[in-house]
Phi, psi and omega in degrees: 000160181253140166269336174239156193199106143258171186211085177040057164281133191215129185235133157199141192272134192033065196054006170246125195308135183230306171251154195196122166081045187266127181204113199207163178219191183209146165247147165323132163085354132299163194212099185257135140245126009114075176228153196196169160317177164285140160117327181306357181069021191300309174280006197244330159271346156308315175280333197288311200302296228267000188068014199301319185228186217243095203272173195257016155194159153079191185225142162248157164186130177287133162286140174299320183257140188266171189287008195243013182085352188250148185328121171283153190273149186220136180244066198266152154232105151334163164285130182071050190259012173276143182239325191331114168285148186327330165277342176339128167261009173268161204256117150024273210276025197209322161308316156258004149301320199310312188292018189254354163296346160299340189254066178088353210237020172316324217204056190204143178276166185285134183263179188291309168310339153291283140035264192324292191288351137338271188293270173357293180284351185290299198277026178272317171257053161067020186221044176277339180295327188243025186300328202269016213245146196272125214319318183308295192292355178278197176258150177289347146329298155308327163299305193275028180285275176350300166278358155309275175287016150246017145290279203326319172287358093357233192150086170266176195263330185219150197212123201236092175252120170287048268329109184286304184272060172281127169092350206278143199259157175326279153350292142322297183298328167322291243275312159008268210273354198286324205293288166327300170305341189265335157298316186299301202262276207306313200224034162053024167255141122340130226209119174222111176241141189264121169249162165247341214238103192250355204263313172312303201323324198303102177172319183251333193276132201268353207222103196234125177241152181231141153270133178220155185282111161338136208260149198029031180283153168270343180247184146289091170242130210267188156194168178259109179276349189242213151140078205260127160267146161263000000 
């Protein structure tokens, strides 16, 4: 099964073509990354993917179901999504607990395995260290850190990133990408990330699509010139 199926996805904003023949899937247990020039429209199929917009042909499609029958779980991170103002009242560690409450747990105490998956996820993008620190002092880096590990904490079945590790120190994008591979292999979830660092990468990724600009379009219009696997 795919959990995502494009099909000759074609896009355009005011009648001007931006996407055009895009046709790619993702599977349970892949770790697709998604890359083009600035400008390629990564983010803009990426919402067509999520239904945010409308492609003008052709189809994206989400599965209803995870490989276990049950409604699939969507994990997204926009590009930039921390907003929190100084006053925000909550601690790191009460921000990304929060996301193991989707799963059912409003009115449960949290167990050693939210715990687990907790602890994890601060320290996959570097901030277990800054669990106790109250969300209004970080940086803004740090916020999307945050927000960041508390996708991870939800535990979705497919996790849809928008170049996530912006701000992120060498080090970090490791343990990062290191995290993503072990959801991907160990526990069969699925992964489509819009990159820049496609070269660190090679190593975890099963799937790599590049976007190019269409060879004599007058206008910016991409297409998928790649789809390379390992």
């Amino acid at each position: 099964m795919n959990y995502i199926t494009v099909d000759n996805l074609s896009f355009s904003y005011d009648n001007e073509p931006v996407l055009q023949d895009i046709s790619f899937n993702v599977k349970p247990g892949q770790f697709v990354i998604l890359t083009g020039e600035n400008g390629a429209a990564k983010s803009t199929l990426v919402r067509n993917i999520l239904g945010l917009l409308t492609p003008a042909s052709g189809t994206a499609v989400i599965s209803p179901r995870n490989t276990n029958g049950e409604k699939l779980s969507i994990g997204y991170a926009p590009q930039q999504i921390s907003s929190f103002n100084v006053g925000f009242p909550s601690t790191v560690y009460e921000l990304v607990s929060s996301g193991r409450y989707q799963k059912g747990k409003w009115f449960k105490r949290l167990d050693k395995e939210d715990a687990t998956h907790i602890e994890r996820a601060l320290k996959s993008v570097g901030m277990w260290e800054q669990r106790n620190k109250r969300i209004g002092e970080l940086s803004g880096g740090q916020k999307q850190r945050i927000c960041l590990a508390r996708i991870f904490a939800t535990d979705p079945d497919l996790f849809v990133l928008d170049e996530p590790t912006a701000g992120m120190d060498k080090e970090s994008r490791e343990r990062f990408y290191q995290l993503l591979h072990h959801n991907c292999k160990e526990h069969g979830k699925a992964i489509l990330m819009v990159t820049h660092e496609e070269e660190d990468m090679e190593q975890y990724v099963d799937k790599h699509i590049h976007l190019k600009r269409k060879e004599d379009s007058p206008w910016r219009c991409f297409s998928m010139v790649s789809c390379k696997g390992h």
